[in-house]
Backbone as a chain_set.jsonl record, in Angstrom:
{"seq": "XXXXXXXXXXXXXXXXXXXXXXXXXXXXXXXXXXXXXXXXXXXXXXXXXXXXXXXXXXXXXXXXXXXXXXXXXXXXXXXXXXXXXXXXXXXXXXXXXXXXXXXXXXXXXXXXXXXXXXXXXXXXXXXXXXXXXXXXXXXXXXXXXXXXXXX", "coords": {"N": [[0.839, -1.175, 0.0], [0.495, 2.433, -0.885], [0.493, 5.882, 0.113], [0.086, 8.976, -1.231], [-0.16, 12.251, -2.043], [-1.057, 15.759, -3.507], [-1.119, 19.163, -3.074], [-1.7, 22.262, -4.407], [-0.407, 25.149, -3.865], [-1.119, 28.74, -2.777], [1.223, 31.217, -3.016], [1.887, 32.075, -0.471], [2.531, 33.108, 2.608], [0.528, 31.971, 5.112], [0.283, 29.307, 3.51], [1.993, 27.474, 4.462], [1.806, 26.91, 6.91], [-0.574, 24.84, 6.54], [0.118, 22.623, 4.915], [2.35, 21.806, 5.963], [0.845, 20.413, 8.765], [-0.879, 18.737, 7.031], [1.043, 16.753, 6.573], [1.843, 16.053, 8.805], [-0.563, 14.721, 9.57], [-1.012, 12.916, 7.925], [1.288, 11.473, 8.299], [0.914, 10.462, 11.1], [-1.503, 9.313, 11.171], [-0.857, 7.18, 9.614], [1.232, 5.473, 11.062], [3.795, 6.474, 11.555], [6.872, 6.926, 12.609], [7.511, 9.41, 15.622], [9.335, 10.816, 15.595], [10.656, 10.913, 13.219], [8.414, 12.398, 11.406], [8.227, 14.403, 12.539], [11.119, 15.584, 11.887], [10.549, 15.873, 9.532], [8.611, 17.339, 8.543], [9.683, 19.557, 8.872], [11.661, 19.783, 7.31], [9.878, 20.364, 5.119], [8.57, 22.374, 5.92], [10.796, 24.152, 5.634], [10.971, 24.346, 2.969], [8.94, 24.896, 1.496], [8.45, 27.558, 3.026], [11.023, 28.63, 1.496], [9.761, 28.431, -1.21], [7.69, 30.356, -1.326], [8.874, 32.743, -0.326], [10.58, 32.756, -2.626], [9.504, 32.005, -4.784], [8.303, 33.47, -6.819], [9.661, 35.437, -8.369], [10.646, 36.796, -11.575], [9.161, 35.573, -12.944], [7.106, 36.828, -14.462], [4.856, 37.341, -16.489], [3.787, 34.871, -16.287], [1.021, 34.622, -15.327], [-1.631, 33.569, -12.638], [0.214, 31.253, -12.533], [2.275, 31.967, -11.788], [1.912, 32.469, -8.603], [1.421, 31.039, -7.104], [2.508, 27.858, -5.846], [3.706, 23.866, -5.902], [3.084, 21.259, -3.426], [4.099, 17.872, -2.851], [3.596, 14.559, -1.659], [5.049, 10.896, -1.346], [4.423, 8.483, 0.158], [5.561, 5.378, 0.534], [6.233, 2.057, 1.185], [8.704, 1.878, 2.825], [10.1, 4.312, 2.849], [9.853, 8.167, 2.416], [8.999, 10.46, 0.278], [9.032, 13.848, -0.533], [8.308, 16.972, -2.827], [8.821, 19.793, -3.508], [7.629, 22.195, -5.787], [8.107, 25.359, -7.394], [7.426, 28.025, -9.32], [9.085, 29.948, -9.612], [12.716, 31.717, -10.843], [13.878, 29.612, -10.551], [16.46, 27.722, -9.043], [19.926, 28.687, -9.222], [23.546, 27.71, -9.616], [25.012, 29.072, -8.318], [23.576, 29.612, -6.26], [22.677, 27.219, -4.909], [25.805, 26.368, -4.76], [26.496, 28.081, -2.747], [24.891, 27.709, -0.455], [25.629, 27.084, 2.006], [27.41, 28.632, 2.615], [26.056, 30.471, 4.794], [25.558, 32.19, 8.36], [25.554, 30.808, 11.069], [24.063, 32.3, 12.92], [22.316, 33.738, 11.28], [19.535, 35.23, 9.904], [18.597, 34.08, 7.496], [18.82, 32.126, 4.805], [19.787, 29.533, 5.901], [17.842, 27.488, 5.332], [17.99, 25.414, 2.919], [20.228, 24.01, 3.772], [19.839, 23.135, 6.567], [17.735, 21.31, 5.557], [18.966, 19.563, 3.594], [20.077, 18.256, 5.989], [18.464, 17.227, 7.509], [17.462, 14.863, 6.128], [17.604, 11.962, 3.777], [18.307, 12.131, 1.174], [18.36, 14.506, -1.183], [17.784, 16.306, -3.885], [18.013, 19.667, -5.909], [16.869, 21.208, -7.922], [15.443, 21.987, -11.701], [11.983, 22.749, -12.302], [10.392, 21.325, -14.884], [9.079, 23.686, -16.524], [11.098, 25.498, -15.818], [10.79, 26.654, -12.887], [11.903, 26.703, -8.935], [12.645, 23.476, -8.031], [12.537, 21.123, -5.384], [13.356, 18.218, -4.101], [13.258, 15.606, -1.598], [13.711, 12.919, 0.381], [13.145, 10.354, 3.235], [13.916, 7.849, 5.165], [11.646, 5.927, 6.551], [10.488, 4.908, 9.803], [8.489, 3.051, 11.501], [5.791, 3.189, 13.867], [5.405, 1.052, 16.62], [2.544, 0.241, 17.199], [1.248, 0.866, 14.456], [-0.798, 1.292, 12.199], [-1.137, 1.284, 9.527], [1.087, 1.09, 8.344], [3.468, 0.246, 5.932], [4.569, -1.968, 4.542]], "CA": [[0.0, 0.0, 0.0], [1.197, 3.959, -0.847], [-0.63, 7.247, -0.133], [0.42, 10.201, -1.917], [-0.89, 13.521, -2.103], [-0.308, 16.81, -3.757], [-1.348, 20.481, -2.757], [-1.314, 23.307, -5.329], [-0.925, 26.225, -2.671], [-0.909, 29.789, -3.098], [2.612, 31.679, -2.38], [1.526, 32.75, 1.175], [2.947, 32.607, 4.602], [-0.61, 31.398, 5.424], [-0.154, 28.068, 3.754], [2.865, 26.528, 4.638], [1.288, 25.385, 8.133], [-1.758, 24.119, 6.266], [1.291, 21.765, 4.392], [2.801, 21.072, 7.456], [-0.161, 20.074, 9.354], [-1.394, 17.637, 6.064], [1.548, 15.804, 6.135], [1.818, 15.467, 9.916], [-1.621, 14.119, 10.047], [-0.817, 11.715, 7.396], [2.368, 10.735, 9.195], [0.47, 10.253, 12.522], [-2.548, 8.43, 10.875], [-0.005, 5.925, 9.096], [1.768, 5.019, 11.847], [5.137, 7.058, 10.977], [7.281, 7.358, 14.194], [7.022, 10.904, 15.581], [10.717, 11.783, 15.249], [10.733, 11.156, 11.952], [7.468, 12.723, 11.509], [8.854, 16.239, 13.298], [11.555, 15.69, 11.152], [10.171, 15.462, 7.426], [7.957, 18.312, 8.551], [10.461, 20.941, 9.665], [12.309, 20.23, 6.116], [9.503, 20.762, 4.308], [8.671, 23.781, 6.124], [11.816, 25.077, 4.938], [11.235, 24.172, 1.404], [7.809, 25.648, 1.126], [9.195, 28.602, 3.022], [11.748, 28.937, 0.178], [8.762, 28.404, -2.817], [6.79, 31.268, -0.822], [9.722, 33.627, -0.572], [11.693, 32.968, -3.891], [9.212, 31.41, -6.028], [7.563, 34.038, -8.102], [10.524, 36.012, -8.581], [11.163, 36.115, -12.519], [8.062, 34.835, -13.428], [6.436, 37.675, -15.239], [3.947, 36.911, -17.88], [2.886, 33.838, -16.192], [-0.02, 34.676, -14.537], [-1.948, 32.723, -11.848], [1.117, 30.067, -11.937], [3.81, 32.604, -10.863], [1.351, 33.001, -7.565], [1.519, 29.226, -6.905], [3.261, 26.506, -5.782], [3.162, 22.559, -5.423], [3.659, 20.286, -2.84], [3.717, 16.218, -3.369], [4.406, 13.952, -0.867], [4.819, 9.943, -1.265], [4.939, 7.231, 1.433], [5.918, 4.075, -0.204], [7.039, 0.78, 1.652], [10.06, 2.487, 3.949], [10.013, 5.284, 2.086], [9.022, 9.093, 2.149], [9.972, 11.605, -0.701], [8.593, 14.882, -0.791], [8.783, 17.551, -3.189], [7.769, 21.026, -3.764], [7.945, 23.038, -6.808], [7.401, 26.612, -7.691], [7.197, 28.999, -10.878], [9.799, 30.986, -9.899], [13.803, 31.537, -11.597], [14.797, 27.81, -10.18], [18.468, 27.689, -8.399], [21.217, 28.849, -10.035], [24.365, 26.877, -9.344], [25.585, 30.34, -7.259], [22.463, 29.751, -4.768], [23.391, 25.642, -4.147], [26.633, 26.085, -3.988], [26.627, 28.906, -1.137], [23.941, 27.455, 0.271], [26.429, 26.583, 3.436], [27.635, 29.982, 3.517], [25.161, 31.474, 5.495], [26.018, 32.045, 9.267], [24.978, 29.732, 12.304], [23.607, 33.127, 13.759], [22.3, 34.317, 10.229], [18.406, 35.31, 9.872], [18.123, 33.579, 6.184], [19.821, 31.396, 4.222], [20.261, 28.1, 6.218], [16.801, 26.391, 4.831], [18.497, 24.314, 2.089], [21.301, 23.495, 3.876], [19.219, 21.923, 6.908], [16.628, 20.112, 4.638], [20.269, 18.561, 3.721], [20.913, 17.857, 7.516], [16.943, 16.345, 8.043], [16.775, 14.103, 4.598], [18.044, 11.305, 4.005], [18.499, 12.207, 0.307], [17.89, 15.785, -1.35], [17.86, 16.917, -4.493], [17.668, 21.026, -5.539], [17.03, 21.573, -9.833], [14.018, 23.064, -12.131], [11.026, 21.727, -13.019], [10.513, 21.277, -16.402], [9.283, 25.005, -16.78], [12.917, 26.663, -15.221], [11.363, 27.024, -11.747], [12.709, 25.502, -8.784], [12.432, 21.946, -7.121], [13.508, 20.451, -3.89], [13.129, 17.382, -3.571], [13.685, 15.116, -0.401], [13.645, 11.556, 0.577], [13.908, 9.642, 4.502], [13.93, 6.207, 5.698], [10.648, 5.428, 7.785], [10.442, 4.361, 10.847], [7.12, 2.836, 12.02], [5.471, 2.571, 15.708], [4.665, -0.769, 16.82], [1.018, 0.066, 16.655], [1.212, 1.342, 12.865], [-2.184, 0.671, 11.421], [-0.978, 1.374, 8.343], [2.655, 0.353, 8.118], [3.634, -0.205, 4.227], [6.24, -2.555, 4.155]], "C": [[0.887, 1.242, 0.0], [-0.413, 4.803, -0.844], [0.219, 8.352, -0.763], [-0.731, 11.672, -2.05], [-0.356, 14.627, -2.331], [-1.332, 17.761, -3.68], [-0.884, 21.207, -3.727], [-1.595, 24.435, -4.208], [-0.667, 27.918, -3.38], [0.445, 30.451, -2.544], [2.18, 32.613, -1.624], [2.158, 32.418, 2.301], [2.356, 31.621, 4.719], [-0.768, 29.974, 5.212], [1.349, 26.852, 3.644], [2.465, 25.953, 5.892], [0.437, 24.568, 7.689], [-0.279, 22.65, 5.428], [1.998, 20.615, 5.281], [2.02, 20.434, 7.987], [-0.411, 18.581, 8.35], [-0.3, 16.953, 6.923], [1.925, 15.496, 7.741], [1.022, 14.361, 10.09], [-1.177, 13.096, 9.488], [0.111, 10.486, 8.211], [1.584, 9.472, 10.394], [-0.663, 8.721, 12.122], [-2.284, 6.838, 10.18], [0.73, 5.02, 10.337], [3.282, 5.389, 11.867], [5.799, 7.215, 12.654], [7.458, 8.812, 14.18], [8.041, 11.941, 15.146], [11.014, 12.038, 13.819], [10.147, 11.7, 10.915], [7.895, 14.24, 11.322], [9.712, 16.238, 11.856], [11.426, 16.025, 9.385], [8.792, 16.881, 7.323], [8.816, 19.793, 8.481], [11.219, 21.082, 8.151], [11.462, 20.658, 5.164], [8.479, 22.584, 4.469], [9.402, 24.772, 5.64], [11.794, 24.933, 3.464], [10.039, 24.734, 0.961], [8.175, 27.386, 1.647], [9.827, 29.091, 1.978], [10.803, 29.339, -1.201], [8.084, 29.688, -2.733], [7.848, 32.463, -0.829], [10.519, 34.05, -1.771], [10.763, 32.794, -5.035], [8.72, 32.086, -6.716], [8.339, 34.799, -8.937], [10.739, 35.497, -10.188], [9.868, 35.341, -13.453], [6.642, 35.379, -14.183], [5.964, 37.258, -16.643], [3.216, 35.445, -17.519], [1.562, 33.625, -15.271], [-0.275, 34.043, -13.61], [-0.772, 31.932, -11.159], [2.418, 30.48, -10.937], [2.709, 32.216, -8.914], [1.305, 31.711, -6.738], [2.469, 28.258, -6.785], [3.033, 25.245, -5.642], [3.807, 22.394, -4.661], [3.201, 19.192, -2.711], [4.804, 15.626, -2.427], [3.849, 12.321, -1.229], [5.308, 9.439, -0.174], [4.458, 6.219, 0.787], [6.41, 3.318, 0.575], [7.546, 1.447, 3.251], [10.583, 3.442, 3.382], [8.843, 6.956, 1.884], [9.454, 10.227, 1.409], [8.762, 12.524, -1.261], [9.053, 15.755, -1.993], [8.058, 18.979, -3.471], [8.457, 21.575, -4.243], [7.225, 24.145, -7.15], [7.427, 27.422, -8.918], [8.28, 29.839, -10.837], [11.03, 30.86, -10.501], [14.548, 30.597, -11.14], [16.095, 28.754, -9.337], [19.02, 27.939, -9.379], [22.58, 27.788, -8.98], [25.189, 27.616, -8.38], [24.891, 29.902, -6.413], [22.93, 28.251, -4.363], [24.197, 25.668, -3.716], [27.267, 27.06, -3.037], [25.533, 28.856, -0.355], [24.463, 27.296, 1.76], [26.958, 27.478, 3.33], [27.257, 31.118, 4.289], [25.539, 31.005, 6.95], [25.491, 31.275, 10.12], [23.676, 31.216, 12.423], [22.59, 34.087, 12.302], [20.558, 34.16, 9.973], [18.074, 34.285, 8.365], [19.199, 33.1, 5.772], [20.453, 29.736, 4.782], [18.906, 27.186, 5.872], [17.047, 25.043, 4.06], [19.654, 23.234, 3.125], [20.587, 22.394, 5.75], [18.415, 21.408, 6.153], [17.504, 18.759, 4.674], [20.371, 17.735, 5.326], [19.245, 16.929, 7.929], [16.617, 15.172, 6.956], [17.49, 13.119, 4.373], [19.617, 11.119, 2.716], [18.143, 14.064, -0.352], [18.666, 15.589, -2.71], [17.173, 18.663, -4.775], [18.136, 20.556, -7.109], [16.04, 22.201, -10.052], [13.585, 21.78, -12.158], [11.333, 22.132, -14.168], [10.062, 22.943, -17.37], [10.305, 26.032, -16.075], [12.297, 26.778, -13.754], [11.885, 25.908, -10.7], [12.163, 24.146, -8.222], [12.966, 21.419, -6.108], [12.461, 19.155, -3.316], [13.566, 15.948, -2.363], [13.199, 13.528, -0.019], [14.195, 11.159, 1.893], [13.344, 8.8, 3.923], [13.123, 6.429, 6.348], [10.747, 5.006, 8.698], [9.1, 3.965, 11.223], [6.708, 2.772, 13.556], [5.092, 1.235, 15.281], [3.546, -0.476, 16.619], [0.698, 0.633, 15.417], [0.32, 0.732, 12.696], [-1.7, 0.475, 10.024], [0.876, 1.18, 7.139], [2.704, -0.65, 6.814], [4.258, -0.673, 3.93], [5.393, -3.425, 3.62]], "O": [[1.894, 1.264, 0.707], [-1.547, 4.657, -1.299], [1.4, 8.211, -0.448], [-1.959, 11.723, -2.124], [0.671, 14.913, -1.717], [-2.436, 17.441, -4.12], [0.276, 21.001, -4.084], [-2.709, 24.636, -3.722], [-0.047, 28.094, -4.429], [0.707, 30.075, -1.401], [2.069, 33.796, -1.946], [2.179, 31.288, 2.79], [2.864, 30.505, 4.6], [-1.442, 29.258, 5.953], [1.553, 25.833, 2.984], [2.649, 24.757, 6.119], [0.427, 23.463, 8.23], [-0.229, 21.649, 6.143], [2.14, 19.393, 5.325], [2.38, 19.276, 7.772], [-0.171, 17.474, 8.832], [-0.677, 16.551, 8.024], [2.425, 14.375, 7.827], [1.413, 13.289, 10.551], [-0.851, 12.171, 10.232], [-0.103, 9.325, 8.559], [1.659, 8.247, 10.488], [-0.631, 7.579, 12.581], [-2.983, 5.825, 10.156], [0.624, 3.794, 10.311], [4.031, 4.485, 12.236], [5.162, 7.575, 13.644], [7.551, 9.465, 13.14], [7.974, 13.078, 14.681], [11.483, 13.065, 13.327], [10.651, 11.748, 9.793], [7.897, 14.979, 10.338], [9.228, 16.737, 10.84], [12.177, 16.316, 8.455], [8.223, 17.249, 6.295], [8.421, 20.873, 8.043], [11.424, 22.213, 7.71], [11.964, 21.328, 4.261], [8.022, 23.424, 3.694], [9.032, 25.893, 5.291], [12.686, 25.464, 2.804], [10.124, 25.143, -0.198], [8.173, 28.309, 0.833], [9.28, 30.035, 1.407], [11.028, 30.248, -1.999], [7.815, 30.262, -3.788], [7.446, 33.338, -1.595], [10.998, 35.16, -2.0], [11.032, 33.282, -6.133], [8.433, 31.447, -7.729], [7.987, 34.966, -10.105], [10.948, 34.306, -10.421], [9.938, 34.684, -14.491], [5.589, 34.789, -14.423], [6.625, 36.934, -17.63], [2.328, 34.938, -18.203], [1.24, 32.605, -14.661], [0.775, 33.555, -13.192], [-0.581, 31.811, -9.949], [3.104, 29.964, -10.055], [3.368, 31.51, -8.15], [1.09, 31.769, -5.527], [3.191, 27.917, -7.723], [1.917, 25.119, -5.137], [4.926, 22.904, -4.596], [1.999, 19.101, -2.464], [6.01, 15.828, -2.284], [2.644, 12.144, -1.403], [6.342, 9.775, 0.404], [3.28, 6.048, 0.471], [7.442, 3.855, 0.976], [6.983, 1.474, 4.345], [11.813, 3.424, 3.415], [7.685, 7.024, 1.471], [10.292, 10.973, 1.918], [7.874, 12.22, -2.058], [10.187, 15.466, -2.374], [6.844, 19.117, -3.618], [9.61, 21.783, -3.866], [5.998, 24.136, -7.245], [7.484, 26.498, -9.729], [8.559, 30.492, -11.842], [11.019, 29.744, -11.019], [15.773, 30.627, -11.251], [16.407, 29.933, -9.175], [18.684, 27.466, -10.465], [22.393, 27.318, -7.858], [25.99, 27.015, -7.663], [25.566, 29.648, -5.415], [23.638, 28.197, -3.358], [24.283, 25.29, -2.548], [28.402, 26.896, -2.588], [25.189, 29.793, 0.366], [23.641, 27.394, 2.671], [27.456, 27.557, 4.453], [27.77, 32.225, 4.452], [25.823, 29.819, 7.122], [24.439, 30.928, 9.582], [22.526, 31.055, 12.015], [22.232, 35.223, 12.614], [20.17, 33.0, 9.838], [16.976, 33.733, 8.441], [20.332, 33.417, 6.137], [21.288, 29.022, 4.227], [19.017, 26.013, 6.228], [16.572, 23.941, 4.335], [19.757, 22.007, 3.102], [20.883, 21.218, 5.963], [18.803, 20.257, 6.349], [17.317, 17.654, 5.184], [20.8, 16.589, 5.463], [19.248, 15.985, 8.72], [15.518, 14.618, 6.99], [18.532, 13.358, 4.984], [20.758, 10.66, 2.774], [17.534, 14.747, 0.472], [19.738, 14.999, -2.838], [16.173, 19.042, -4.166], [19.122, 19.924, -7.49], [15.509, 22.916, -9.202], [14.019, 20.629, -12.112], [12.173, 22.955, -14.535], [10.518, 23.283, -18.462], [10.116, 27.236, -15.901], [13.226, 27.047, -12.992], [12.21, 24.759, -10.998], [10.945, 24.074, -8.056], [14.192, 21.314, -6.146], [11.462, 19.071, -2.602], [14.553, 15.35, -2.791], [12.047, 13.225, -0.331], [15.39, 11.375, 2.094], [12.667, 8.691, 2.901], [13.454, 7.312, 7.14], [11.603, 4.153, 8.461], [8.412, 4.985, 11.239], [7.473, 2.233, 14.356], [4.709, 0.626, 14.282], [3.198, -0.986, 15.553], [-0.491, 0.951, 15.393], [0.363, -0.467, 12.972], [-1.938, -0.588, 9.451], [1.358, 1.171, 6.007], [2.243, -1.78, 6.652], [4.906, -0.25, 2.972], [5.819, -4.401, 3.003]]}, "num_chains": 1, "name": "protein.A"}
């Protein structure tokens, strides 16, 4: 058994908890252990964060879509790989690779670089229309009472 589910959200503050929240519940309602749970939430906080701050940027003439972002999450087997993509001018190969030069003490700029530190796996490219993508992959953990435990 897999569930999957994807959100087309608007680039708002407002709906990165509604994001968060989904994919908790899901977590919780699967039987996902909680740490890993917290975990796979807090990165994709920071990656919807990012879609909501960067993503429209550049995206003039595309109406509606600039204003929008996705987020798609699978849970497969022992397996959970998120991703969320936005309309805006993707990563440049400048923004990845100083993604780790932002300070411990530094208001912005460490999102990517924990996602890295919470994931098991991460990729950062475009979608297929130039904007960007971040996508993320853990290892599951289940509770013993997992109703829904997909192995």
């Amino acid at each position: 058994m897999s569930i999957w589910w994807s959100l087309h959200l608007r680039r708002e503050a407002a709906s990165v908890p509604l994001a968060r929240r989904l994919l908790l519940g899901t977590m919780e309602t699967a039987g996902v252990d909680p740490d890993v749970s917290y975990e796979l939430s807090v990165a994709l906080t920071e990656a919807c964060a990012n879609a909501v701050e960067h993503g429209g940027r550049g995206a003039v003439g595309r109406g509606a879509a600039s204003e929008a972002y996705r987020v798609t999450a699978y849970l497969d087997g022992e397996t959970c790989r998120i991703e969320v993509a936005d309309s805006g001018p993707g990563f440049s190969g400048t923004l990845v690779e100083h993604r780790t030069a932002a300070a411990d003490d530094a208001e912005h700029g460490r999102g990517l670089r924990l996602i890295e530190e919470l994931a098991d796996h991460v990729h950062f490219g475009r979608t297929g229309r130039g904007g960007a993508l971040v996508s993320f992959d853990k290892i599951i953990k289940w509770r013993a009472d997992a109703p829904l435990a997909l192995t």
